[in-house]
N, C-alpha and C positions, 0 to 999 in steps of 0.2 A: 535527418530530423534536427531542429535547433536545440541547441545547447543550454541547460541556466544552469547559472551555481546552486552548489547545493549547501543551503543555511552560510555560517561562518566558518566554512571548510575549503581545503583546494580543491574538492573535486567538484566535476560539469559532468552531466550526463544532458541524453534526449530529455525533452519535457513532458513524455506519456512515462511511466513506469511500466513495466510489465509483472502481472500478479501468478506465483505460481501455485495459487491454493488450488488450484482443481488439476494439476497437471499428472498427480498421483491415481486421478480418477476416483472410483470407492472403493480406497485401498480397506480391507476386512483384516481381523488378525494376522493373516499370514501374509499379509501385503498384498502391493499391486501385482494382476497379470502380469508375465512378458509383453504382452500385447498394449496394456496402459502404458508401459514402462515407453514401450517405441512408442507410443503416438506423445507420452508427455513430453520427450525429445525430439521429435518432431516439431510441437508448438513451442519450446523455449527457441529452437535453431531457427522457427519461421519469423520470432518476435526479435530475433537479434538482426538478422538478414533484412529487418523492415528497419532496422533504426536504432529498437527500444536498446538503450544501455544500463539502466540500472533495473537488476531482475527482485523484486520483493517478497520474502519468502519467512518462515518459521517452524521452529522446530515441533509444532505439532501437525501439519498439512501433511494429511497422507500418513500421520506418526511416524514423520521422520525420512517419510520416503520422499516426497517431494525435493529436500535437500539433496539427497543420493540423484535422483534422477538432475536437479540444474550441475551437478558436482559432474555427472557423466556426461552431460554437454559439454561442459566447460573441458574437459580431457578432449571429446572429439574432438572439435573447433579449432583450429591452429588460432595460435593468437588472441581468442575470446575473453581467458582472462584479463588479461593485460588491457581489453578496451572494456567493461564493464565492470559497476557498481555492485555489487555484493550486499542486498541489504538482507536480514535475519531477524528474525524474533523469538525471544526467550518469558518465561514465565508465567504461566498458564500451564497448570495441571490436571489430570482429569483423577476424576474419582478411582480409587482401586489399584492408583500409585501412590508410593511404592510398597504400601500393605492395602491388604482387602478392607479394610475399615477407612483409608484416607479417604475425604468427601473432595468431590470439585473444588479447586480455589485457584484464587493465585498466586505466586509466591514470590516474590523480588527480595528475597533474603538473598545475603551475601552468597550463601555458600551454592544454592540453587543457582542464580545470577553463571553462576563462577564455571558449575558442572555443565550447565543447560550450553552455554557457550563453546564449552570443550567439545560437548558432542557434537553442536553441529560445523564446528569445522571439521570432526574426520567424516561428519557425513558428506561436508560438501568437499572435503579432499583439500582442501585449502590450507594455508598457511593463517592469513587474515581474513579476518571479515571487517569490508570497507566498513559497514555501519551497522552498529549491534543496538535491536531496540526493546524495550519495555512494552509487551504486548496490550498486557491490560495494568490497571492500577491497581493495587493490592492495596485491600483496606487499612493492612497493618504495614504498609514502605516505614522505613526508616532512610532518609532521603541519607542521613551523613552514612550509613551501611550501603547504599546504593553506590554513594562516591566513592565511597572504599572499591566496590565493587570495580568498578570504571576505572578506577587509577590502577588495577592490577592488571587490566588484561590491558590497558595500553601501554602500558610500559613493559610488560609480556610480550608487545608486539604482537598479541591476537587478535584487535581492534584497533580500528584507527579513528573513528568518531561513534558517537551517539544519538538515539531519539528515542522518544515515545510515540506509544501508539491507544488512543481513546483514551486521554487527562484531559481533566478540569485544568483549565488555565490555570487558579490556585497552586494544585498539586504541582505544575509541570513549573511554576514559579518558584516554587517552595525549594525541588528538586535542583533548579537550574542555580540559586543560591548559595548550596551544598555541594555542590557540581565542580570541582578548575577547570573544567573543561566545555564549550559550548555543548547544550543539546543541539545538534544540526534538525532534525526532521522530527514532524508531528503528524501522526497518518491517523485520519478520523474518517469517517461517513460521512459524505457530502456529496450531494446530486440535487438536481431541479425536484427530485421527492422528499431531497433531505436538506431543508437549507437553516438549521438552527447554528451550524460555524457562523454564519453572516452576523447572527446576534446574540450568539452567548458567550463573545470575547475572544474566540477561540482563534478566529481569524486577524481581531485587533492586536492578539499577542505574538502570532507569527508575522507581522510586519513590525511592530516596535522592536520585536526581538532578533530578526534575520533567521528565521526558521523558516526551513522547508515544507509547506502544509500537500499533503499526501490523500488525494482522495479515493477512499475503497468506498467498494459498487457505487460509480458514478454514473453507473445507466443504472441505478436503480434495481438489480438483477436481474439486465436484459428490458427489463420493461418499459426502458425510457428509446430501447433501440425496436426490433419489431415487435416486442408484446410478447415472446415466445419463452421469456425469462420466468424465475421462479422467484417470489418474494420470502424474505424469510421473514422468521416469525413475528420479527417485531416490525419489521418493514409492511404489515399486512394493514396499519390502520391507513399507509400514503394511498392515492389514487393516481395514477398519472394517465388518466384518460382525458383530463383537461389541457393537458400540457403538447399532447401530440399535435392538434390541430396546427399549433402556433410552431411547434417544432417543423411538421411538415412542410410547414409554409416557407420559413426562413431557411429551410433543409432546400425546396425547390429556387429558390433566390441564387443559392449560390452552388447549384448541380449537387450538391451532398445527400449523404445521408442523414437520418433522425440520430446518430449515436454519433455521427462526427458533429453534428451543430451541438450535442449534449455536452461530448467534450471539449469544443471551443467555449461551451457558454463559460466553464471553471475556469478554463485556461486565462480567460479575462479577467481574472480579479489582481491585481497588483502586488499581492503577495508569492504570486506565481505557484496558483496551485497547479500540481503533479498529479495527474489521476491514473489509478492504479488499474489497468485495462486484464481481466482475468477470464478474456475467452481461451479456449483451448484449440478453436477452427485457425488454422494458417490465414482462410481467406477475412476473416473476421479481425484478427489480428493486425493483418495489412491494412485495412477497410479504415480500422482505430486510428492509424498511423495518419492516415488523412489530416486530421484534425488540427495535426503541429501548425497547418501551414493556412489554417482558417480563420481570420481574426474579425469579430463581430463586430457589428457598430456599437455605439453606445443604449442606441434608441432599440436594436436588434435583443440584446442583451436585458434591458429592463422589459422588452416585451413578455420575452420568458419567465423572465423574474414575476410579473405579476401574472401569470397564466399559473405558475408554481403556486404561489401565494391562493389564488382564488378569490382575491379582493384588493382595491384600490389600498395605495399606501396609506399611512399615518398621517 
């Protein structure tokens, strides 16, 4: 699979990421089966063996298991860690932690920041994690608390870079100011159902900035690949039943499928975005892998783009 750097850091990885929120399965209070546990080790080992090197993960997916299950791969696999990316997220709480009266939120306080991290390195058995990120934005960040944050655990040597994941350019400005250190990676929503990165800045600030831009559900939840996918709740106003004709089309052009022309269409934007591929099928996973090596025309490209849109440009 081809290589890009990631943001202002030394590390390269493949240019598909691999997502491991569903690898957990529907883990319940008492966690995942044995049986989810083998198949979600399964799909990390079939996503590594296709290419994918940086695996994206957080410490709520699966509550906690997710991390345990990439952690038990990574122990199988001779040599795995040493050739892939470690990315993790922290800060997001649910209701009912850690007393029965806490409500949902999110929480990017220092000391949360600090705990949330420790844990998931003994989940994932690690020493470091390549790149430690900021899930959701928390209405009350204190970005110079957040740097505090950041300057502990890398010179702890439990982190070796930083991102966010769904900021307002603003915030992640504001943030990256407070920062000594670069944000490398920004992982948002963006697919041919989602394309508001293109003009709410988001993407004009990961190329002025040398930022990683990270796209989750880049099929749209399956819907942009054969239709069989599940839209979640806020994803329910997109349609992409406009979008396939034009997908199928450019998909028969060049022998592909509808979910590798979806992931070449991101992979063309110049800021090199990374789409965070979160099937859990081996064959599906390989299928995504296609994609690295599919590069679209210009004319290819905007075709889709206005098929997304639904109406001529500006």
């Amino acid at each position: 699979m081809k290589q890009i750097p990631i943001g202002a850091s030394e590390l390269r990885c493949g240019c598909l990421a691999y997502g491991c929120w569903r690898i957990a399965g529907a883990a319940g209070p008492a966690g995942p089966s044995p049986e989810a546990v083998a198949a979600g080790r399964r799909s990390v080992i079939a996503a590594y063996e296709s290419g994918y090197t940086l695996f994206d993960n957080a410490d709520i997916y699966g509550g906690g298991a997710a991390e345990r299950i990439l952690g038990q791969a990574l122990r199988e696999v001779s040599g795995m860690r040493e050739r892939v990316v470690i990315l993790t997220k922290g800060g997001v709480r649910h209701a009912g932690l850690p007393h029965p009266h806490s409500p949902q939120r999110y929480d990017l306080s220092a000391e949360h920041l600090i705990e949330s991290c420790e844990g998931s390195l003994k989940r994932l058995g690690v020493e470091t994690i390549d790149i430690y990120m900021l899930h959701r934005p928390d209405y009350l960040v204190d970005p110079g608390e957040v740097a505090r944050a950041f300057t502990q655990l890398k010179e702890q040597g439990k982190v070796r870079h930083f991102g966010v994941s769904n900021f307002r350019p603003t915030l992640l400005a504001a943030l990256q100011a407070a920062c000594p250190m670069p944000i490398v990676t920004h992982q948002f929503e963006f697919s041919l159902m989602r394309l508001d990165p293109l003009t709410d800045g988001t993407l004009d600030q990961c190329l002025r900035e040398d930022i990683t831009p990270m796209a989750w559900s880049p099929l749209g939840g399956g819907m942009l690949a054969d239709g069989a996918g599940r839209l979640l709740s806020w994803q329910q106003k997109y349609d992409p039943d406009p979008i396939k004709p034009v997908l199928d089309e450019v998909a028969s052009a060049h022998g592909a499928s509808r979910a590798v022309v979806a992931l070449a269409w991101l992979m063309k934007h110049p800021a090199r975005v990374m789409p965070i591929v979160g099937s859990t099928q081996p064959d599906r996973i390989r299928e995504a892998a296609r994609a690295a090596s599919l590069e679209l025309s210009r004319e290819e490209w905007y075709r889709l783009l206005l098929a997304a849109r639904g109406h001529p440009l500006d």
